[in-house]
N, C-alpha and C positions, 0 to 999 in steps of 0.2 A: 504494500500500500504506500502512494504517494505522503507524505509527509505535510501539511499545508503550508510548513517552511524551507521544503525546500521548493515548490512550486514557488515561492517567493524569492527564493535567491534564482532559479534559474530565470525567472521573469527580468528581475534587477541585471542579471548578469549580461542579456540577449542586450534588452536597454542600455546597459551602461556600454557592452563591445559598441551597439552600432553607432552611439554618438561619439564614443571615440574613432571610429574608424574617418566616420566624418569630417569630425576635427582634423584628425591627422588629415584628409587628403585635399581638407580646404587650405592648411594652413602649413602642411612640409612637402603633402603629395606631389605625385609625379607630375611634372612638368612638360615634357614630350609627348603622354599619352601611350606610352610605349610600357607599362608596368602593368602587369596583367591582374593584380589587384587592387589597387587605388587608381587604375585609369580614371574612371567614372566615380561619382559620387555613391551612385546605385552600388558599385560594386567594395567601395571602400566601406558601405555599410553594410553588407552582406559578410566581407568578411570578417568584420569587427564582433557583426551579431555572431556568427560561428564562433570565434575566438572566445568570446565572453560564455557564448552556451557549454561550449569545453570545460573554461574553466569551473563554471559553477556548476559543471556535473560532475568533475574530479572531485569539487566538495563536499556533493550529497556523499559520494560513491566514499567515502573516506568520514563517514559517522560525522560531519559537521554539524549535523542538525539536531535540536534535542530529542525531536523522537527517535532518533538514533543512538542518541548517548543513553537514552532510559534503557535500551533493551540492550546490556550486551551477550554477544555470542556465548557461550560455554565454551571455554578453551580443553582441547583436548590434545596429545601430544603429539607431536609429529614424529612422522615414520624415519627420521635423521636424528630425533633425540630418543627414542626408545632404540633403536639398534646402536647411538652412542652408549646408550648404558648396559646394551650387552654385549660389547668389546671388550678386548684384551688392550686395548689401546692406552697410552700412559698418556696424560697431557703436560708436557710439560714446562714448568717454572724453570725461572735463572736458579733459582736454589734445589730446586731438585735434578736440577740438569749436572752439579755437581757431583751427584752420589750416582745418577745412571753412566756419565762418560765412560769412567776407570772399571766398568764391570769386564769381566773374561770373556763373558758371552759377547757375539756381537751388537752392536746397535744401529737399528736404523730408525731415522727423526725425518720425519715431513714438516718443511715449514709452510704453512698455508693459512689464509684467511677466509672468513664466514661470508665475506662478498665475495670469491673467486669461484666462478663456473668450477673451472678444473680441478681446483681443489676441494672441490664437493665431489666429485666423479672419483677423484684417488681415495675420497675419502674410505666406504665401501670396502676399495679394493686392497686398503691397509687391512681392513678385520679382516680379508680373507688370508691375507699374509702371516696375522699375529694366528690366527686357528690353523693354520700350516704347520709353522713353526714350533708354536707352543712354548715350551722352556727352552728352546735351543737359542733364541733370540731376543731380543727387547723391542719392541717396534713402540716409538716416543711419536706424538705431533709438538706441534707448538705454534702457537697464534700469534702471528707476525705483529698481529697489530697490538697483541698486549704483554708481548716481549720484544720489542725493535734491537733492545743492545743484544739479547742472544742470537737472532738473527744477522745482524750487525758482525757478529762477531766469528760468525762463520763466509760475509761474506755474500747471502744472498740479497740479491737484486734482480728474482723474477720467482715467482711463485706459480704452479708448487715445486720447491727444491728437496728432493730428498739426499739423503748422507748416510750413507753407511758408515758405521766408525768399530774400531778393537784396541781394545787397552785404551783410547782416549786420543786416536789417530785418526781422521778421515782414509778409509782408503778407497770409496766409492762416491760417486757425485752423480744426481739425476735433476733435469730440468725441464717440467714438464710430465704430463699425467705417467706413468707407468704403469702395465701388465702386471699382476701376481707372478706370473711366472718370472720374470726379469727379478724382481724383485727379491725371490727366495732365492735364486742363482747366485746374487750379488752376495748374501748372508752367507748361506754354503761355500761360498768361496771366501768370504772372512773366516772363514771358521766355526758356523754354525751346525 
């Protein structure tokens, strides 16, 4: 059901694009006639009312309105944080990045953040690597964005970066999403 608030912003909105568009074409528009949307005054208010109707359907469509704020959703959890909580996957701090480097086992750490396509794609394919592996390995992430000096300090500057490391030594480097299978080869070959 329509909302009778926001039938009022997208009315205001239509309104308020076309007489800017107006504006604008009476008073910076195009001068040659050669600008395919403020040639005419018709079409500088056509596309202003567009513009303004966009915006104030982005608004309804984004709970602007009170009968929107009165009802909200039930949040339920998403199918990226219920399979994060049944990983093997470690996430790691600058301070616990200390205590995982110097292990026997191998390690392998994906650097990646919560905005990166790709690094939602690897994400996945890491729990298939840590349930491969099991205790032969450590498979760490770490969120660039709320570690930059441990990132920093390996180095990266494109996400997602994985690192293989043993005893506290890189001895493998990956840039860009990766295969499970590439992935346990790289550990197996450290020593896993």
């Amino acid at each position: 059901m329509i909302a009778a608030a926001d039938l009022k912003r997208v009315a205001l909105g239509v309104l308020a694009g076309g007489s800017l568009g107006f504006a604008y074409q009476k008073l910076i528009g195009c001068r040659t006639g050669t600008c395919p949307l403020t040639a005419t005054p018709l079409r500088a208010i056509t596309y202003g009312a567009v513009m303004g109707l966009l915006f104030s359907l982005m608004g309804c469509a984004k709970g602007g309105s009170p009968a929107a704020r009165q009802t909200p959703e039930p949040s339920t959890p998403s199918k990226e944080a219920a399979m994060a909580d049944a990983s093997n996957v470690i996430h790691l701090t600058t301070g616990a990045f200390d205590r995982v480097k110097d292990q026997a086992r191998p390690v392998i750490i994906d650097f990646w953040a919560p905005w990166c396509g790709p690094c939602r794609t690897q994400g996945p394919i890491l729990d298939q690597v840590s349930s491969q592996m099991g205790e032969r390995a450590i498979v760490a992430k770490v969120n660039v964005d709320e570690e930059p000096g441990l990132a920093g300090s390996f180095g990266v500057q494109a996400i997602p970066t994985l690192v293989v490391m043993k005893g506290g030594k890189v001895v493998q480097r990956f840039t860009g999403t990766q295969d499970a299978a590439t992935l346990v080869r790289a550990l197996e070959a450290a020593g896993a």
